[in-house]
MDAnalysis code that builds the backbone (N, CA, C; Angstrom):
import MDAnalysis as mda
import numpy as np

u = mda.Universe.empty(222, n_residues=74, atom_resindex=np.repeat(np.arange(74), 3), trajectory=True)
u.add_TopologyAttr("name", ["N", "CA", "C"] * 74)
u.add_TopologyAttr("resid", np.arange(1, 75))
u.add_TopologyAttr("resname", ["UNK", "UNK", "UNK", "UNK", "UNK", "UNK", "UNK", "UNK", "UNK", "UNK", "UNK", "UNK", "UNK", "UNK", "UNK", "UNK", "UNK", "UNK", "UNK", "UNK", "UNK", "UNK", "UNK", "UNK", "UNK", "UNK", "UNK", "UNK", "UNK", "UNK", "UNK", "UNK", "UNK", "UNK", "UNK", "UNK", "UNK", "UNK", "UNK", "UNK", "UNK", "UNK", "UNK", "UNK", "UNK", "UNK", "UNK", "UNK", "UNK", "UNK", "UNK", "UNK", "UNK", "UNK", "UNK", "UNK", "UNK", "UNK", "UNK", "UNK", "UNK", "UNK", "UNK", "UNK", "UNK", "UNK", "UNK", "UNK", "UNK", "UNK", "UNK", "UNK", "UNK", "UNK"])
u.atoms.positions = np.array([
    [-87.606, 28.486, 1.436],
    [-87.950, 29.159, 2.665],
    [-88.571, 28.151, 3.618],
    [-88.387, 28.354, 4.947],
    [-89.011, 27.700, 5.950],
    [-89.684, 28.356, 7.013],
    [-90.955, 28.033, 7.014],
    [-91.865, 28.381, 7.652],
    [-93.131, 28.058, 8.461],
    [-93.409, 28.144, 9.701],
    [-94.601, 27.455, 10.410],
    [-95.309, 28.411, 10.755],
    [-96.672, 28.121, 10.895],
    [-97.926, 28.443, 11.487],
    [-99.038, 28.021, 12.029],
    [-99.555, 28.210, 12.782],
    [-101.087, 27.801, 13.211],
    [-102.135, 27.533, 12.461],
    [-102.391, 26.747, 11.814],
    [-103.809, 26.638, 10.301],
    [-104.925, 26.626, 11.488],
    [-106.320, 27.546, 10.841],
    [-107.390, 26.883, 11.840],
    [-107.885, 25.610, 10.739],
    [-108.821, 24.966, 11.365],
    [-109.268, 24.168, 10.871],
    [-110.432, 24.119, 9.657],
    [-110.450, 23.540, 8.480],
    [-110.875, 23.903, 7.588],
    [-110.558, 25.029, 6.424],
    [-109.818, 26.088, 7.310],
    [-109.648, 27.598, 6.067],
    [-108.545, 26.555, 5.232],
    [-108.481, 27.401, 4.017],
    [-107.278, 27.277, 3.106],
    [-106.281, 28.771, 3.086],
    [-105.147, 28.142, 2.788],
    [-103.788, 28.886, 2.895],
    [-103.452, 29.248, 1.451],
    [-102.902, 30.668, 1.169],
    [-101.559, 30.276, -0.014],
    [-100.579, 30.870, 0.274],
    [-99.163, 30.122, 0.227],
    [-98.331, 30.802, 0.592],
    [-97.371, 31.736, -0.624],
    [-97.259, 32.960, -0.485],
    [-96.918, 33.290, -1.737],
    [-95.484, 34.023, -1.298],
    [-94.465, 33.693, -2.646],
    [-93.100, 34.098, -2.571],
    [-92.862, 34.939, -3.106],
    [-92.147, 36.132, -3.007],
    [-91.815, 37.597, -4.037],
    [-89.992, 37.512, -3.764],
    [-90.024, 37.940, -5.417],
    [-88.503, 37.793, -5.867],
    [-88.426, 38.919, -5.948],
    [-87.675, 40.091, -5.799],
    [-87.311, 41.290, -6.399],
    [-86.537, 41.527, -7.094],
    [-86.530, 41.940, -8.240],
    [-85.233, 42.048, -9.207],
    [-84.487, 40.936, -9.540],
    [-83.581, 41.012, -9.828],
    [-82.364, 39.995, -9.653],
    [-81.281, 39.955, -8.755],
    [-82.060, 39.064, -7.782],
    [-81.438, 38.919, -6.444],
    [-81.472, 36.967, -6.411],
    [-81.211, 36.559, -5.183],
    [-80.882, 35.596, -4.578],
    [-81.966, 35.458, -3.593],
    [-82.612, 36.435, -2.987],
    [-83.126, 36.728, -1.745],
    [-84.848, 36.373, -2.205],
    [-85.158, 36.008, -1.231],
    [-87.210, 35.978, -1.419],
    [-87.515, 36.698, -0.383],
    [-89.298, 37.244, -0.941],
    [-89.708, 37.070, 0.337],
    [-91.031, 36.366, 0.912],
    [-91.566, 36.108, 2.019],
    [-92.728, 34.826, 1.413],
    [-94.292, 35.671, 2.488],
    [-95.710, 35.424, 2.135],
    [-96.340, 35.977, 3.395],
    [-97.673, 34.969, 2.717],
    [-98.060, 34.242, 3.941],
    [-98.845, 33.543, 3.852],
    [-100.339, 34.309, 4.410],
    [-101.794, 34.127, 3.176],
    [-102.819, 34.442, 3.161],
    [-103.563, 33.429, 3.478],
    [-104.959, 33.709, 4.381],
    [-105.701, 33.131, 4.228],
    [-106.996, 33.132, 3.504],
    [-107.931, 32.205, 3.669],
    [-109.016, 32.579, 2.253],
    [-109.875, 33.688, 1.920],
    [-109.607, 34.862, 2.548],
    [-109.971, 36.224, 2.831],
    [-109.005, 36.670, 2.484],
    [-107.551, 36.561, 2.067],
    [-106.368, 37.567, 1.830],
    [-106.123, 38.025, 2.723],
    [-106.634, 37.729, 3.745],
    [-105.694, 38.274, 4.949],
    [-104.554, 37.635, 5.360],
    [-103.043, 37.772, 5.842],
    [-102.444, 38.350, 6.523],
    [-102.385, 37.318, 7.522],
    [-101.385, 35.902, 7.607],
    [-101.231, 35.184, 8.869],
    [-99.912, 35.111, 9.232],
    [-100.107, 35.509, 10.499],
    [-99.072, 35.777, 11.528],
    [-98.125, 34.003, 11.127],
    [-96.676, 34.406, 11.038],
    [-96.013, 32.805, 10.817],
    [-94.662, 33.510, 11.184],
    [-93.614, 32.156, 11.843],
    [-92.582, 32.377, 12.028],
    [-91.588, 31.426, 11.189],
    [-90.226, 32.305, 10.864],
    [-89.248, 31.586, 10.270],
    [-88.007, 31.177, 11.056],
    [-87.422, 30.201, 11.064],
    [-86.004, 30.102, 11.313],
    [-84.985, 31.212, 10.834],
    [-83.580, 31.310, 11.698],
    [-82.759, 31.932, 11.216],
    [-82.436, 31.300, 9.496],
    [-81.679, 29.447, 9.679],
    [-82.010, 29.174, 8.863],
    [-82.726, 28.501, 8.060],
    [-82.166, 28.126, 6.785],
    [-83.800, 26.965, 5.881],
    [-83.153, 25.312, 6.476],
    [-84.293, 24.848, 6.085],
    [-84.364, 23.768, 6.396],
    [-83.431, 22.973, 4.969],
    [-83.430, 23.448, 4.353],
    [-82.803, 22.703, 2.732],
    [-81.477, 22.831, 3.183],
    [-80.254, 22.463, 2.940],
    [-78.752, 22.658, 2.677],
    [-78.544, 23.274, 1.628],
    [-77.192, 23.517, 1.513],
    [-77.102, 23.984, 0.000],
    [-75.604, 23.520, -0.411],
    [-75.333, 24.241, -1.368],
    [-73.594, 23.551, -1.827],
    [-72.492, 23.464, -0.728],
    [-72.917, 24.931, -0.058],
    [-71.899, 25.483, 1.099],
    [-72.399, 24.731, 2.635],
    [-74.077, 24.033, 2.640],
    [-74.139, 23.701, 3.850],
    [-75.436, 24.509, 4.148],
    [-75.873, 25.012, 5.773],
    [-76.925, 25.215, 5.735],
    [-76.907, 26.789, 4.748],
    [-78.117, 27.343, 4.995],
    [-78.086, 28.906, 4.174],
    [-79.462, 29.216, 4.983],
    [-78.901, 30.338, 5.373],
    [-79.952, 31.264, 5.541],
    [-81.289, 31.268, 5.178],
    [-82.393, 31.858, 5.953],
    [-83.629, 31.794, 5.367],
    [-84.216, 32.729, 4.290],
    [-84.629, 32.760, 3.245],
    [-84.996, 33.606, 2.426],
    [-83.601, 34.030, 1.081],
    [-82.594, 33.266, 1.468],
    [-81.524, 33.217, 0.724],
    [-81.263, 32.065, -0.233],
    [-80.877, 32.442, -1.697],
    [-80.999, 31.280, -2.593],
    [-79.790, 30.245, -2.060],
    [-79.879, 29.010, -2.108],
    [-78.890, 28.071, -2.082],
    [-77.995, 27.966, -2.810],
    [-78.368, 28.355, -4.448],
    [-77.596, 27.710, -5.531],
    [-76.223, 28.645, -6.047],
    [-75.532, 28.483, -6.607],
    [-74.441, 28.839, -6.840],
    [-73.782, 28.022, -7.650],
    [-72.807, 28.789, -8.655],
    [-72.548, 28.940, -10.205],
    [-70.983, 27.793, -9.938],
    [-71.197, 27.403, -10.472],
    [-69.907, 26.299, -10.174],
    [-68.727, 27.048, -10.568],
    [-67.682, 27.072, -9.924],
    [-66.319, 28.064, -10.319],
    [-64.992, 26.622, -10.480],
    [-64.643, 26.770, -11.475],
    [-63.409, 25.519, -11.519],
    [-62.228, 26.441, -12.152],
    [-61.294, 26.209, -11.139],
    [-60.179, 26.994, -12.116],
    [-60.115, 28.031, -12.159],
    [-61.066, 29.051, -10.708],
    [-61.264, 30.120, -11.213],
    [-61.989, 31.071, -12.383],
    [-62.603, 29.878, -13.132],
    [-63.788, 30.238, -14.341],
    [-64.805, 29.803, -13.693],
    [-65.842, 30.929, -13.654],
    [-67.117, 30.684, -13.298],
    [-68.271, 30.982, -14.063],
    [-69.194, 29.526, -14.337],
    [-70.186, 29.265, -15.215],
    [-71.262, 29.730, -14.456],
    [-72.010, 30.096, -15.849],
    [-73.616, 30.193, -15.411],
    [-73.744, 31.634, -14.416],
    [-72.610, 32.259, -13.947],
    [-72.757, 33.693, -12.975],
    [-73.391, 34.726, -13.693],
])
C-alpha cells in the first residue's frame, strides 16, 4: 500500500493493515499515539509494480505462475 500524511512533530505513528478473509485486497488506517484516527491519502495506484506492471492500491501484486495453462500455487 501507498500512503502519505502529515506527522506532527514528535508523536509516533502505527500504521496498521487488515486482510479480510482470503482475498488479495488490504486495508490500511494509520493511528496515532492516542489511537486516534489520522486523516492520510492514497494513490489510485501503489507505488510497487507487480508481474503485470503497476497494480492498484490496496490490491495484492502477486500472482500464481500459469505455464501451459497449469497454474501453481492458485
Amino acid at each position: 500500500m501507498t500512503a502519505t500524511f502529515l506527522p506532527e512533530p514528535g508523536a509516533t505513528y502505527e500504521a496498521r493493515l487488515y486482510i479480510r478473509g482470503n482475498t488479495a485486497r488490504c486495508e490500511m488506517v494509520i493511528v496515532d499515539g492516542q489511537n486516534l484516527a489520522v486523516p492520510f491519502t492514497m494513490p489510485t495506484f501503489s507505488c510497487m509494480g507487480g508481474l503485470k506492471g503497476k497494480t492498484r492500491n490496496g490490491m495484492g501484486w502477486f500472482g500464481s505462475p500459469n505455464f501451459g495453462g497449469i497454474i501453481y500455487g492458485g
